[in-house]
C-alpha positions as CSV (number, residue, x, y, z in Angstrom):
1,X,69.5,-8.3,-50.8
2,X,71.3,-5.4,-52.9
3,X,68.9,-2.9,-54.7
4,X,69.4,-5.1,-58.1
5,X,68.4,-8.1,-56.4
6,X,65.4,-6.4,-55.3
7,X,64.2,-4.8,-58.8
8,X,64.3,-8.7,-59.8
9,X,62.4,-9.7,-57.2
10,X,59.9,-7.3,-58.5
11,X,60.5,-8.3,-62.4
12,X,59.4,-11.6,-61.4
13,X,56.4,-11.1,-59.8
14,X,53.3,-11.8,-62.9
15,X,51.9,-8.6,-63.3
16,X,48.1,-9.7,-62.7
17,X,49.1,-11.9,-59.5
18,X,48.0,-11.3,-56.2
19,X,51.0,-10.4,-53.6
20,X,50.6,-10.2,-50.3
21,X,53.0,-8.4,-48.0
22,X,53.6,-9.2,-44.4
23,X,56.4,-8.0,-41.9
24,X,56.8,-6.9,-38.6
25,X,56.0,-3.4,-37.7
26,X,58.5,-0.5,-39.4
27,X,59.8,-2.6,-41.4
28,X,59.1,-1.2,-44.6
29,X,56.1,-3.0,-46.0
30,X,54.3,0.2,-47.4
31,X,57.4,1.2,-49.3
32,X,57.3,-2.2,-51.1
33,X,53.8,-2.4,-51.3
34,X,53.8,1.2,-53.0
35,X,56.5,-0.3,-55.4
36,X,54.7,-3.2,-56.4
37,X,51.2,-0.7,-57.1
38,X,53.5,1.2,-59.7
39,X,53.4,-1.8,-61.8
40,X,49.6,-1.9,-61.4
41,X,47.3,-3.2,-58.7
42,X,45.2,-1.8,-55.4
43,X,46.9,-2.0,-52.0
44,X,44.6,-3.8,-49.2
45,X,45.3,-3.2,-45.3
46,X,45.8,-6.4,-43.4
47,X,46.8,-4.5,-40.6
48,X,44.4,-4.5,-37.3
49,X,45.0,-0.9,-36.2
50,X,44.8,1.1,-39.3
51,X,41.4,0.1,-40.0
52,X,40.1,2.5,-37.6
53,X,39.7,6.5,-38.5
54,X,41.1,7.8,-35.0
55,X,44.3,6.7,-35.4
56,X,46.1,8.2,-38.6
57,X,49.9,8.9,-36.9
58,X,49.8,6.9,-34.0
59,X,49.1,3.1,-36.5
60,X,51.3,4.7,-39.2
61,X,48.9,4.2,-41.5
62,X,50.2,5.5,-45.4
63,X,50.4,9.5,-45.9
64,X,47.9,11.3,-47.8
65,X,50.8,11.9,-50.6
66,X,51.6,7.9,-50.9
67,X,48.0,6.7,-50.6
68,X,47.3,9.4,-53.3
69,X,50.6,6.9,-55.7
70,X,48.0,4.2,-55.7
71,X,44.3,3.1,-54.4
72,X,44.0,1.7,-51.1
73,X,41.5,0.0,-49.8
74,X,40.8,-0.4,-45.6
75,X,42.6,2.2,-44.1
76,X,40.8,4.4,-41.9
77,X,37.4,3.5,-42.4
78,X,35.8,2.7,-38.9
79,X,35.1,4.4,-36.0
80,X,36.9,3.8,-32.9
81,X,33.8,1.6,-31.3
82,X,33.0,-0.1,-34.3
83,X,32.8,-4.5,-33.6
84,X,35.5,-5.8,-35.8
85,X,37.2,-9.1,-36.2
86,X,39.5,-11.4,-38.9
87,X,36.0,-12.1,-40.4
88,X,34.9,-9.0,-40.5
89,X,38.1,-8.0,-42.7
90,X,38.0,-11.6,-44.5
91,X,34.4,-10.4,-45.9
92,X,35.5,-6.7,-46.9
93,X,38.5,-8.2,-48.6
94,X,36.0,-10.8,-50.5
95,X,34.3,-7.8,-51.8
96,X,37.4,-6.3,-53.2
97,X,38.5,-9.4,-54.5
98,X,35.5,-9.2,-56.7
99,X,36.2,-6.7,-58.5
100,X,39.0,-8.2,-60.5
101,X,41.7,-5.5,-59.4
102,X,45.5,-7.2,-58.9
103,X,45.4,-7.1,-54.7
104,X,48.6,-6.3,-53.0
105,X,47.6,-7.1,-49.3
106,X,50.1,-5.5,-46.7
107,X,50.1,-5.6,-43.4
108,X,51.4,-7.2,-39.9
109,X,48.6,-8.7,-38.4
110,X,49.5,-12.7,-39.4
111,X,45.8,-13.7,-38.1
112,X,44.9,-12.1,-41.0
113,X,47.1,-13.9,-43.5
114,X,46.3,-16.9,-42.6
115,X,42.3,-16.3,-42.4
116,X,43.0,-15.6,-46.0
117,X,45.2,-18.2,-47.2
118,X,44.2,-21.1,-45.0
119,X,40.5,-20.4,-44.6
120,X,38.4,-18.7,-41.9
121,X,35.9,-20.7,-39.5
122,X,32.2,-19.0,-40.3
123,X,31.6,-18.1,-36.9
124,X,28.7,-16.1,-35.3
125,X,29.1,-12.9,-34.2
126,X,29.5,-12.2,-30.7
127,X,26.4,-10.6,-28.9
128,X,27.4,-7.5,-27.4
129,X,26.8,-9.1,-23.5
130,X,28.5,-11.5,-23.8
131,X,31.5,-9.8,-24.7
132,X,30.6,-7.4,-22.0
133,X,30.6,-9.9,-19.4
134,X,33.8,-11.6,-20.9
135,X,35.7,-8.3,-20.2
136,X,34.6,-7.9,-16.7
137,X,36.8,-11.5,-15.9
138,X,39.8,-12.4,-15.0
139,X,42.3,-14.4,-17.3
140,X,42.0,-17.0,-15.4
141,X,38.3,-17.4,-15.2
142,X,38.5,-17.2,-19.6
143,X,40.6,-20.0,-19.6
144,X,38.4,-22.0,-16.8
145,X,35.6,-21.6,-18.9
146,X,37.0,-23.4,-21.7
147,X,36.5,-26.5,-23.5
148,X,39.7,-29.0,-23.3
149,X,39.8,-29.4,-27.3
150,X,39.9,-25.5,-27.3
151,X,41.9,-24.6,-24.3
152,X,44.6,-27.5,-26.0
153,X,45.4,-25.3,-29.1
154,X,45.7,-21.9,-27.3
155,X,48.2,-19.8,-26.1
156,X,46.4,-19.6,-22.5
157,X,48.4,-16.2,-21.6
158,X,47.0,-14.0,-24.7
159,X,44.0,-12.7,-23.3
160,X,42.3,-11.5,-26.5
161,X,42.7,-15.0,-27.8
162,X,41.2,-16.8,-24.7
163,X,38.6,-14.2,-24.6
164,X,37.2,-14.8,-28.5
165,X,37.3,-18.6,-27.4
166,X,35.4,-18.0,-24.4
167,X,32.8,-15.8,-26.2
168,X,32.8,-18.4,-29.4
169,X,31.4,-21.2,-26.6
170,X,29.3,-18.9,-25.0
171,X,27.4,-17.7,-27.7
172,X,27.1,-20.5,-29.8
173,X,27.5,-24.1,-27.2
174,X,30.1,-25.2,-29.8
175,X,34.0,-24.8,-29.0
176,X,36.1,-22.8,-31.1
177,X,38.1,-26.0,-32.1
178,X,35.1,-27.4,-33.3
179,X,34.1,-24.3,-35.3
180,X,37.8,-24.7,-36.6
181,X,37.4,-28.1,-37.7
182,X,34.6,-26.7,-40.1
183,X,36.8,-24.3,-41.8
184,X,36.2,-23.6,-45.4
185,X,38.3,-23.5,-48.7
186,X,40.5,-20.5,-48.3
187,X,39.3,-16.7,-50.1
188,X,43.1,-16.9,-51.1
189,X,44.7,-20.0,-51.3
190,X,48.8,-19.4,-51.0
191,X,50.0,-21.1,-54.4
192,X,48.0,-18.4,-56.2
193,X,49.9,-15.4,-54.5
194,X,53.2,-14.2,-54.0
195,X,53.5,-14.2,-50.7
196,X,56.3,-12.2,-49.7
197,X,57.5,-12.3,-45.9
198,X,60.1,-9.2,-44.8
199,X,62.6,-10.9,-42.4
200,X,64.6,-8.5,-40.6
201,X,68.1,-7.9,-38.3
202,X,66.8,-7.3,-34.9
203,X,69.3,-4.3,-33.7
204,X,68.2,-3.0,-37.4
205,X,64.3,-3.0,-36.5
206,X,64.9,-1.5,-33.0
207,X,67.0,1.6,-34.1
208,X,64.0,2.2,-37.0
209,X,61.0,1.5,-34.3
210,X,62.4,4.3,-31.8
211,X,62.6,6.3,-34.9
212,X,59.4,6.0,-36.1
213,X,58.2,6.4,-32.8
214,X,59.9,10.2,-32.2
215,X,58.3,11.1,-35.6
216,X,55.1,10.0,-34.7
217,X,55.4,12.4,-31.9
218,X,56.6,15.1,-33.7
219,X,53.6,14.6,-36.3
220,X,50.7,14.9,-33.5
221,X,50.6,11.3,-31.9
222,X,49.7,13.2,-28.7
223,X,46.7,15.3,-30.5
224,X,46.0,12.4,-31.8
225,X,45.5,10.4,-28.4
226,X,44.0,13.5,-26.9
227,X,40.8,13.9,-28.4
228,X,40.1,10.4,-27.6
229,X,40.7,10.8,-23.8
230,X,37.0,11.5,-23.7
231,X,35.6,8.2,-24.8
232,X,38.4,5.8,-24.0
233,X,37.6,2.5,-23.1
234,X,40.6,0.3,-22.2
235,X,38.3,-2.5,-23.3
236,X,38.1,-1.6,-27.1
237,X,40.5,-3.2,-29.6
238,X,41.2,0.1,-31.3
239,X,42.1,1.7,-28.3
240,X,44.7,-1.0,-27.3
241,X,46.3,0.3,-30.6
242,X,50.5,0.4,-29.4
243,X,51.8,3.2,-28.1
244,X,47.8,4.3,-27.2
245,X,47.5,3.4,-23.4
246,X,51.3,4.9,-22.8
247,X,50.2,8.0,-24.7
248,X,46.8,8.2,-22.5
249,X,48.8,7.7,-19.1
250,X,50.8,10.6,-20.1
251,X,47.5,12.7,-20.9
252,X,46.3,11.8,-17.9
253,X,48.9,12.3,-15.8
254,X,50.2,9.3,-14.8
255,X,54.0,9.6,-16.3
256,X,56.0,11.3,-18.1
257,X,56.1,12.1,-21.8
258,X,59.5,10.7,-21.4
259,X,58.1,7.6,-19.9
260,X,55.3,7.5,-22.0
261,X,57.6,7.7,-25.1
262,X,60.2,5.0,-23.4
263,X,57.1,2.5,-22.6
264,X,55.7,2.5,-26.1
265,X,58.8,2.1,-27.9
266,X,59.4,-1.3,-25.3
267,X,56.1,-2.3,-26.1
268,X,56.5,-2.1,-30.3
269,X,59.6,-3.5,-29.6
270,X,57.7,-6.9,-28.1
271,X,55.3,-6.5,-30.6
272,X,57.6,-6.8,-33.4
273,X,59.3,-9.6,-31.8
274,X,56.1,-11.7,-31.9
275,X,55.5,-10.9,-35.3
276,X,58.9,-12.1,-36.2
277,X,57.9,-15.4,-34.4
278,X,55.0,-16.1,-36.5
279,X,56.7,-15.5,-39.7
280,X,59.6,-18.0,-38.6
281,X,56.5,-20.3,-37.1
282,X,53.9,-19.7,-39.5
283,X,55.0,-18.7,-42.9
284,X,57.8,-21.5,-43.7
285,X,56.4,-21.1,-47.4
286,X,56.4,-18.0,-47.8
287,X,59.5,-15.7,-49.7
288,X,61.8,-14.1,-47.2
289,X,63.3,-10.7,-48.0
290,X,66.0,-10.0,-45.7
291,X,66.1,-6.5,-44.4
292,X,68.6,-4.4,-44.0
293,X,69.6,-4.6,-47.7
């Protein structure tokens, strides 16, 4: 798409409707985001990482100089311990919703998107033991535990995934399929958005993600991942953050900074490549920009 296209991409887009932005990670949602603010609106992180106020360089969360083009909302604003989910963020974003500002919603977690525009199961929260006793076990155990209706519509190797399924039935005697089958009207719906999917060139990505990845380092990733040595918990969601663990092996000793860098640009790499799968999987209606212009 030339630069012309682009500006009429924008041109078209109603200046009071919602947009929401996703894309895999570097790939430039920000940018447009910020692009689509200048025509008036708030930008709302959909993204799972930059919710939380430890990690600044190492999520690539927006700079103080481009949050400061335009109000955003949900970047930063947790600590590092703090129990959060896709409801969780559904509620906050009901809030902003609310307050009748044009929301451009940006971000790569696709969960998210779909919590939003397809509705969200209203769920129970977790107690904190079970969840403890859910991360003492072994995939396999997770996925014993299961009901079949459950267990049928999972991806059995993502952990995280099997885990909230296992914790849903705990806590509650209902399955998560059953939960799921309850779902409510969606906070969003998709025909009252632009929905605006960034579909990129693979080779394109990479070279940008190893990149991004050397200037996160040279803007204090490593500080960054430092002063959470003390408290980290391999367990937590915010310290499973990419780029987090390899960082902390490094710290610790383990490898190399060389090794640590090579080891977290492979594993953004994999990342990105799973993100790519769910907008070819799960976002059929959405508009595709194709990146590199």
């Amino acid at each position: 798409m030339s630069q012309s296209q682009r500006a009429a991409l924008l041109d078209s887009i109603p200046p009071e409707r919602p947009v929401l932005i996703a894309g895999p990670t570097a790939s430039g949602k920000s940018a447009l985001a910020l692009e689509i603010a200048a025509r008036g609106g708030v930008i709302i992180n959909a993204d799972a990482s930059q919710v939380y106020a430890c990690w600044h360089v190492i999520s690539a969360r927006p700079s103080a100089e481009e949050e400061a083009q335009a109000p955003h909302y949900l970047y930063g604003h947790l600590p590092d311990d703090a129990p959060y989910s896709t409801g969780h963020w559904l509620r906050e974003v009901k809030d902003l919703l609310a307050t009748g500002a044009r929301p451009i919603i940006v971000g790569g977690t696709g969960l998210n998107f779909t919590a939003l525009t397809e509705g969200l199961a209203d769920i129970p929260q977790t107690p904190a033991e079970v969840r403890a006793s859910g991360n003492e076990m072994t995939l396999a155990s997770l996925v014993a535990g299961l009901d079949a209706a459950t267990a049928a519509g999972l991806d059995l190797s993502n952990r995280a995934r099997v885990q909230r399924a296992w914790e849903v039935l705990q806590a509650t005697g209902r399955g998560l399929a059953a939960w799921q089958d309850k779902t409510p009207p969606p906070l969003l719906p998709l025909d009252a958005c632009c929905p605006i999917a960034l579909q990129v060139e693979r080779d394109w990505l990479n070279a940008r993600i190893e990149q991004r990845f050397d200037a996160m380092l040279a803007q204090g990733a490593l500080d960054e991942v430092r002063a959470v040595a003390p408290r980290y918990t391999p367990q937590l969601p915010a310290h499973k953050a990419i780029g987090v663990p390899e960082l902390m092996a490094h710290i610790r000793g383990d490898i190399s900074l060389k090794a640590a860098r090579e080891a977290a640009v492979i594993a953004t790499r994999r990342y990105a490549k799973r993100q790519r799968t769910w907008i070819r999987s799960k976002m059929g209606d959405w508009y595709k920009l194709d990146l590199p212009e």
